[in-house]
VOTOR-954019 format. One line per field, with one value per residue (C-alpha): x, y, z. Coordinates in nm, 3 decimals. Each point is the difference from the previous one (the first is absolute). Example, Ala and Ser with C-alpha at 12.3 -4.5 7.8 and 13.67 -1.06 7.14 Angstrom:
% residues 2
X	c(1.230, 0.137) $
Y	c(-0.450, 0.344) $
Z	c(0.780, -0.066) $
//
This chain:
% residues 423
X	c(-11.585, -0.051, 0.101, 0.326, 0.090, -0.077, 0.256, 0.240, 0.002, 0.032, 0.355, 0.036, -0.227, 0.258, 0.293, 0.170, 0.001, 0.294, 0.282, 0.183, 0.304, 0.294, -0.126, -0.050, -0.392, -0.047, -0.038, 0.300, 0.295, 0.107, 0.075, 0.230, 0.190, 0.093, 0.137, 0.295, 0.095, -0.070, 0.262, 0.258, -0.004, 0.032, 0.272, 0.183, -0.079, 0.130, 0.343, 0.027, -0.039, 0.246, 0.247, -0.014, 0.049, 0.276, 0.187, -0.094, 0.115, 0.325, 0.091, -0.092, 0.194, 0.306, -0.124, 0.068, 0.271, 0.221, -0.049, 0.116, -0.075, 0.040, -0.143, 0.373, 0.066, 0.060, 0.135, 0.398, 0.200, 0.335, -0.046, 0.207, 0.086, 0.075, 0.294, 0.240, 0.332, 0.151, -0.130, -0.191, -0.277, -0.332, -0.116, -0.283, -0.211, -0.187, -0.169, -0.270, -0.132, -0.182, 0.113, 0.134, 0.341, 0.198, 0.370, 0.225, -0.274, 0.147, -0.104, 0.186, 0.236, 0.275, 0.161, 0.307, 0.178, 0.246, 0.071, 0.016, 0.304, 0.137, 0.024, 0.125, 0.272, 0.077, 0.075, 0.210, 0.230, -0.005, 0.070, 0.349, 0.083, -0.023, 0.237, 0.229, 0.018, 0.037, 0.284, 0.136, -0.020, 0.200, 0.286, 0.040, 0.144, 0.196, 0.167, 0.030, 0.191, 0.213, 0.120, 0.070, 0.237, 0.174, 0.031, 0.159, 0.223, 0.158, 0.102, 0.156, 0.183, 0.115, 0.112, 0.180, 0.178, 0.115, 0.140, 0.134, 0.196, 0.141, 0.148, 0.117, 0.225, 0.084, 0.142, 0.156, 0.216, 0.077, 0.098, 0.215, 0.181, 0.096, 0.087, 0.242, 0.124, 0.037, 0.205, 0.186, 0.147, 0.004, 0.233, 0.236, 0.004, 0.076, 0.261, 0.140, 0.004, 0.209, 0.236, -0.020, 0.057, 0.380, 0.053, -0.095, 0.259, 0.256, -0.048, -0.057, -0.353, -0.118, -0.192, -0.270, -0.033, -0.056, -0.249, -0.163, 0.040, -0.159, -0.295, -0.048, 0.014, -0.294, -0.211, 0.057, -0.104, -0.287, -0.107, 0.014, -0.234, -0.239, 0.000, -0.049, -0.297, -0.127, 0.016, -0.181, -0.294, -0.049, -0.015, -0.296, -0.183, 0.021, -0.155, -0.263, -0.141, 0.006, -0.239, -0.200, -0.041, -0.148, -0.205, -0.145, 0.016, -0.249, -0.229, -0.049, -0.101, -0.233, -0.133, -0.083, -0.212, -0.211, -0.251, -0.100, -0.058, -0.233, -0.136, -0.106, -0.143, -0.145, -0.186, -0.081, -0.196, -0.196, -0.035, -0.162, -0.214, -0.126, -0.123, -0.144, -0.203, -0.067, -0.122, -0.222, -0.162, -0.033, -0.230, -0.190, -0.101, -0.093, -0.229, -0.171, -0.063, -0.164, -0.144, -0.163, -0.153, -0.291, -0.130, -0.204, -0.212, 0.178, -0.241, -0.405, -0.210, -0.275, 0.180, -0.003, 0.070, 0.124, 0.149, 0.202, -0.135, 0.136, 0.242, 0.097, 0.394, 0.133, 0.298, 0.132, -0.210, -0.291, -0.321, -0.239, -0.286, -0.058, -0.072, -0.206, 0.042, -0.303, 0.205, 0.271, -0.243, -0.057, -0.216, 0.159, -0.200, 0.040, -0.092, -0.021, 0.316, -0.279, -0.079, 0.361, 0.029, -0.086, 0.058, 0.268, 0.175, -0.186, -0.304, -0.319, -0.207, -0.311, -0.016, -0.353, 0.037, -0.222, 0.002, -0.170, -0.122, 0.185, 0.247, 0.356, 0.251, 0.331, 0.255, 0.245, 0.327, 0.137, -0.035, 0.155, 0.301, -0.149, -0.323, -0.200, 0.080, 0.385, 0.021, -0.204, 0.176, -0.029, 0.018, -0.157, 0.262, -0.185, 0.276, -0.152, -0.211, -0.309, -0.036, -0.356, -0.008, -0.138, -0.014, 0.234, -0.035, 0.229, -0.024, -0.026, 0.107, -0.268, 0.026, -0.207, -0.049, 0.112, -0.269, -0.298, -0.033, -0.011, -0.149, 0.229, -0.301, 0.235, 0.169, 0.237, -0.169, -0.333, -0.132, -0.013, -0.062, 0.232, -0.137, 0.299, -0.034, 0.220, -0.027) $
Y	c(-5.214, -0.263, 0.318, 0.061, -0.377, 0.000, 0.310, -0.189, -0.296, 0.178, -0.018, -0.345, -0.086, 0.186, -0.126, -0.274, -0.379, -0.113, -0.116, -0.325, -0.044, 0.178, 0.164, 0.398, 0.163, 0.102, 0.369, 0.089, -0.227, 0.290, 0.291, -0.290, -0.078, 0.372, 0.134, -0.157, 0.044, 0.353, -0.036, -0.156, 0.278, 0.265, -0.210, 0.037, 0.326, 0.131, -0.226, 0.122, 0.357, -0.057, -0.134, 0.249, 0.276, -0.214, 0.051, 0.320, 0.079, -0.130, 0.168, 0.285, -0.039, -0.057, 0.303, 0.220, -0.241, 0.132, 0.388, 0.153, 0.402, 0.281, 0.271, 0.138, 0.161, 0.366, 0.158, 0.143, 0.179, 0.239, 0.348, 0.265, 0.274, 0.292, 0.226, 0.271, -0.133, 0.387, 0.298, 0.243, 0.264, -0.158, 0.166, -0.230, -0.262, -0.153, -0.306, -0.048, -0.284, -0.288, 0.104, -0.283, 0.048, -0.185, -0.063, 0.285, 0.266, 0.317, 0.084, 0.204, 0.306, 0.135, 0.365, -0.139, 0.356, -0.114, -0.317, 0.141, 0.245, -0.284, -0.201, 0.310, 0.046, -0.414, 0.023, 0.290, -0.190, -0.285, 0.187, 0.131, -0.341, -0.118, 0.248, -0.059, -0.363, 0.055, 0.231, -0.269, -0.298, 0.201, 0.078, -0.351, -0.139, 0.316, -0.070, -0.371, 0.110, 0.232, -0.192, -0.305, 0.254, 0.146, -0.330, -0.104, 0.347, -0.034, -0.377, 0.135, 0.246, -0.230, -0.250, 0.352, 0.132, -0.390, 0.037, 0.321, -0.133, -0.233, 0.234, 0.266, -0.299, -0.089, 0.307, 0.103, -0.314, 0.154, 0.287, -0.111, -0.288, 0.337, 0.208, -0.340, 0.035, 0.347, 0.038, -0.310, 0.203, 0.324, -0.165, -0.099, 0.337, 0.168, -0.249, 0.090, 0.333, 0.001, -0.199, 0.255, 0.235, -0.122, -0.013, 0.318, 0.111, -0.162, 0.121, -0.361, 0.059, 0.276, 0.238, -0.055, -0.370, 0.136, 0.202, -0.281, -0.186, 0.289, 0.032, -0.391, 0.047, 0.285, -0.152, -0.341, 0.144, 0.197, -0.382, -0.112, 0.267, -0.044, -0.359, 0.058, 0.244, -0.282, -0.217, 0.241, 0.072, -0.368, -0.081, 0.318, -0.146, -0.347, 0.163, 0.230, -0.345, -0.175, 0.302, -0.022, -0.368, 0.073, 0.269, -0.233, -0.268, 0.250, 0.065, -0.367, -0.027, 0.266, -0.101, -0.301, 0.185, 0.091, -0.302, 0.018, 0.370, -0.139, -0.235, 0.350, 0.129, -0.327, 0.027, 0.365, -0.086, -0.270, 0.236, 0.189, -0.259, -0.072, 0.388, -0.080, -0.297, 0.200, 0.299, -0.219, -0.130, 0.271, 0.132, -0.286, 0.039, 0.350, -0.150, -0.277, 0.280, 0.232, -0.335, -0.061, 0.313, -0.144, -0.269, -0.295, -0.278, -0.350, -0.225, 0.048, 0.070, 0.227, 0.288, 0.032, 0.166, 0.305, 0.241, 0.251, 0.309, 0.317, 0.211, -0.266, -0.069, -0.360, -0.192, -0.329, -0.301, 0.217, -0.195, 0.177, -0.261, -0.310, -0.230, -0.348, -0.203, -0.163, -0.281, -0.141, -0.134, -0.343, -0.169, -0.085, -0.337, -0.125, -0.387, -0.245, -0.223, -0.295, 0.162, -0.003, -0.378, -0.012, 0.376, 0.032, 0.341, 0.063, -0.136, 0.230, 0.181, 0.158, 0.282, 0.211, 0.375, 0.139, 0.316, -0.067, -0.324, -0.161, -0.228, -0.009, -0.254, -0.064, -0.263, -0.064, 0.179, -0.122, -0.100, 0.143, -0.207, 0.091, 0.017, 0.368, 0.028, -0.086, 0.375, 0.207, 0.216, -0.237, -0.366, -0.254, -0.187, -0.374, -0.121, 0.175, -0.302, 0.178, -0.137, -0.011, -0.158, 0.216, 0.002, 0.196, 0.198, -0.016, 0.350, -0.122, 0.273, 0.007, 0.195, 0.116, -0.106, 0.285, 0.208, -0.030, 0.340, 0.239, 0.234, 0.008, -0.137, -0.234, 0.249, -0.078, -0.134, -0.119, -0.343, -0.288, -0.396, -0.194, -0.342, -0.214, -0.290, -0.308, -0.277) $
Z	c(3.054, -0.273, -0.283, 0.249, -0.005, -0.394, -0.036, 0.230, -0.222, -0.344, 0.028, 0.095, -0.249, -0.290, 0.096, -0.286, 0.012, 0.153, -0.239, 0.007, 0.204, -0.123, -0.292, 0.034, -0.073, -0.311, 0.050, 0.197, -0.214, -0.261, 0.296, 0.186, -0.275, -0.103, 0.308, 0.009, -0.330, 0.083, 0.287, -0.197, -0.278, 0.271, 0.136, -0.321, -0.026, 0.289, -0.057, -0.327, 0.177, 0.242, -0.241, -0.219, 0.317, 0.129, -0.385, -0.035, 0.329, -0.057, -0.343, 0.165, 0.285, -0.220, -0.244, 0.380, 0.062, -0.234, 0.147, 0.233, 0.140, 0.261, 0.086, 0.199, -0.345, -0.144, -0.343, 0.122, -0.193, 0.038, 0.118, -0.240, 0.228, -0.233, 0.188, -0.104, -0.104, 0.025, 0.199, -0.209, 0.019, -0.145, -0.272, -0.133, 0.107, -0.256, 0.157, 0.277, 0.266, -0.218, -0.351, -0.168, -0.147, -0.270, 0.011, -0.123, 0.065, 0.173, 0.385, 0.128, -0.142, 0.189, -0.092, -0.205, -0.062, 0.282, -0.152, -0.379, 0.158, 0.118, -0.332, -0.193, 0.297, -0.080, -0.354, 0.030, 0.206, -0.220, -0.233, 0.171, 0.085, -0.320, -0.137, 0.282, -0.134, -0.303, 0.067, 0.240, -0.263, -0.223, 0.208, 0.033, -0.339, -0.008, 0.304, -0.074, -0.386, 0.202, 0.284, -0.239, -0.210, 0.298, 0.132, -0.359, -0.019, 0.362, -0.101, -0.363, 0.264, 0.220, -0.291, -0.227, 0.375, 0.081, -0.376, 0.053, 0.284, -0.186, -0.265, 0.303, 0.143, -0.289, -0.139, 0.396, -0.077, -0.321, 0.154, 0.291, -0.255, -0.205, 0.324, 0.104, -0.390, 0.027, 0.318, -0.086, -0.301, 0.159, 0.256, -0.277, -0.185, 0.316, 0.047, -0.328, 0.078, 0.337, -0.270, -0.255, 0.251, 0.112, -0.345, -0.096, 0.294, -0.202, -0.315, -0.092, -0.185, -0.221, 0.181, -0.272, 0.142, 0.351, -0.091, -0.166, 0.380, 0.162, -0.248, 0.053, 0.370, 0.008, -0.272, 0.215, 0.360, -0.203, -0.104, 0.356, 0.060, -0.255, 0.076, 0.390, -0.112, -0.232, 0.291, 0.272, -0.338, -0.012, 0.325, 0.082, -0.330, 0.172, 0.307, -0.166, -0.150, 0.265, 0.168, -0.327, 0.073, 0.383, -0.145, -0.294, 0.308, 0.198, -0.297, -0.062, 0.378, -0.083, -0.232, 0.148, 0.218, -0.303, 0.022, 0.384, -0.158, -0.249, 0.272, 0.185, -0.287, -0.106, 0.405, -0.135, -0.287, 0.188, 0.273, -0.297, -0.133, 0.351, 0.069, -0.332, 0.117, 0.347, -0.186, -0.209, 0.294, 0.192, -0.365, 0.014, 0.373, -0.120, -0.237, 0.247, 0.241, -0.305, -0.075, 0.331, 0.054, -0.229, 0.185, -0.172, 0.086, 0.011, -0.060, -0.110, 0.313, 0.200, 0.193, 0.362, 0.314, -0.219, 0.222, -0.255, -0.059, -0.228, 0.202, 0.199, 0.089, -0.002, 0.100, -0.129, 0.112, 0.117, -0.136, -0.235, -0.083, 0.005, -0.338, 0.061, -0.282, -0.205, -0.230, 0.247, 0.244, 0.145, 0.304, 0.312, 0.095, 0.349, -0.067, 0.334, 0.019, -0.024, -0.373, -0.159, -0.062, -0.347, -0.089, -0.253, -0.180, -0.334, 0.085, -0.117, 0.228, -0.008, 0.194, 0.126, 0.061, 0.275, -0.108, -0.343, 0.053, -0.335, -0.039, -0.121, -0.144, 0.170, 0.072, 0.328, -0.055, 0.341, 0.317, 0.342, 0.141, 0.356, 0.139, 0.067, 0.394, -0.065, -0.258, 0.317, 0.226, 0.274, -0.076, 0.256, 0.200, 0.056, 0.264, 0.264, 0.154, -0.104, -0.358, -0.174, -0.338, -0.257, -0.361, -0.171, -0.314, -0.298, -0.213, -0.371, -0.276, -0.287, -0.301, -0.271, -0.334, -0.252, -0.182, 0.248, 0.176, -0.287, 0.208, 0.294, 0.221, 0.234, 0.318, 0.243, 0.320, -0.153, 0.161, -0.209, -0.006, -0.226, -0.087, -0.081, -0.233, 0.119, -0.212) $
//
């Protein structure tokens, strides 16, 4: 028991002196002075930490900021449905389903031995109504020289018969002044003579001078005769002028006439030139038709949906195949209404492809005037009472940078997620 009370008291026994009041022991004065130094440190530390997290945090919340993507998106494009423009028998195919395609390559071949006919048949009849033309353009300066010189003949004959008329009267009152002379001294000779007569009777004249009387008398009356004669001839050339004049009077009319006849064959020639023009056209639909019985890609693509085969007969409009392009291509991005504050035309975009897992350049072309739901079938009517706000989406045209799909990767209808770069 005493070696139990001895182990009791060991302890007691090392314990240290007690210190004065208010001063620390000796042994235990360097572990209280370094913890909190070790508290403020981590104190800085962790502010230091959280500062920097809190920057960090916000540069890369505006780094996101300034972004802004979908995943409503696909590559679109314009379908070339390749159709017969004439009807034809197919006589070669030379394209299949996936084969890529360049502009201007031949697809299809129609039999153009029809068509051939029918430009051959064309030119001969342009050929006709080009001679008809020309034969029609001629007649017209001939027709224009001769109606100007009948035209100036009839007036000459008008002018030389109104002339002529003249002269006729004229020499008519020649005629009858000469007829009054005439009978004026035929009157007197005959009076002489029914003198000379009673004289004779009585022996009072020679018969010599009565014969003279009588020969007066006959040659007189033969006067009066010749003068009357004169008179009648004059007076038939006065009217045979006159009926020259009407006739000259009618050719002038007539020819008067002569320019609505070169109006008519003026309207001929043109009616000439026009079959001219018609048969030229009517050649060069010959040729479109021969033309269109090869049929060509319009635009660089992958074929598809080919349905013509060799042997087969096909009308106008009847669709052969089916071209998608693989250069005029763009995304169709369906952006939330919320997303479309800061988005502006022009501004780049990178866009992700699904498919291939790369990523593509781009810029906004455009962006819809309506939202998605107003271009469906069936738009939503909100003034029925049952309205539900929901968030609309805007469809946002994206295209391509030039010169990035060498090898025609991008298709029509391939998922993608454009990443649009606001500010």
């Amino acid at each position: 028991m005493n070696e139990e009370k001895s182990v009791k008291n060991e302890p007691a026994a090392q314990e240290p002196e007690a210190t004065p009041a208010g001063k620390p022991a000796s042994g235990s004065q360097p572990a209280d002075s370094a913890r909190p130094k070790f508290d403020q440190k981590r104190k800085r530390i962790l502010l230091a930490a959280i500062v920097v997290l809190l920057v960090g945090g916000f540069f890369v919340w505006r780094y996101y900021a300034q972004f802004v993507t979908t995943d409503d998106a696909q590559i679109e494009g314009y379908l070339h449905p390749i159709s017969a423009r004439i009807s034809g028998y197919v006589t070669k195919v030379t394209v299949d389903d996936t084969q890529f395609v360049e502009k201007g390559t031949v697809l299809v071949k129609l039999d153009p031995t029809d068509y051939q006919v029918a430009v051959e048949l064309a030119k001969a009849k342009l050929a006709q109504a080009q001679a008809e033309a020309a034969a029609a353009m001629t007649g017209v300066p001939i027709v224009s020289v001769s109606t100007l010189s009948q035209v100036h003949s009839a007036e000459a004959d008008v002018q030389g018969a109104e002339a002529g008329i003249l002269a006729a009267e004229k020499r008519f009152q020649e005629a009858e002044a000469r007829l009054t002379q005439v009978e004026a001294n035929n009157v007197k000779i005959q009076d002489d003579l029914g003198r000379y007569r009673q004289l004779i009777v009585k022996r009072e004249i020679s018969r010599q001078q009565y014969d003279q009387a009588v020969a007066a008398s006959k040659a007189s009356a033969a006067a009066v005769i010749e003068a009357q004669a004169g008179v009648a001839a004059a007076d038939q050339r006065v009217t045979e002028v006159r009926s020259r004049l009407r006739q000259a009077e009618a050719e002038l009319r007539s020819a008067h006439t002569r320019p609505q006849q070169l109006q008519v064959t003026r309207a001929r020639a043109q009616a000439a030139a026009a079959a001219v023009e018609e048969a030229q056209a009517e050649l060069h639909r010959a040729e479109l038709n021969l033309e269109y019985a090869t049929i060509v890609a319009p635009a660089d693509g992958i074929v598809g949906k080919r349905t013509a085969v060799v042997g087969q007969n096909v009308s106008p409009g009847q669709t052969l195949l089916v071209i998608v392009p693989t250069r005029d291509i763009w995304v169709t991005a369906n952006f939330k209404e919320t997303e479309l504050k800061g988005m502006r035309v022009g501004q780049p975009v990178r866009i992700h492809v699904d498919a291939y897992d790369r990523d593509y350049r781009g810029k906004i072309e455009g962006i819809a005037g309506a939202t998605g739901v107003q271009f469906s079938l069936l738009p939503p009517e909100n003034a029925t009472g049952n309205y539900v706000k929901v968030v609309q989406r805007v469809p946002v045209r994206i295209v391509f940078d030039p010169g990035q799909d060498p090898g025609h990767l991008l298709q029509v209808g391939l998922s993608v997620e454009p990443r649009v770069r606001l500010h």
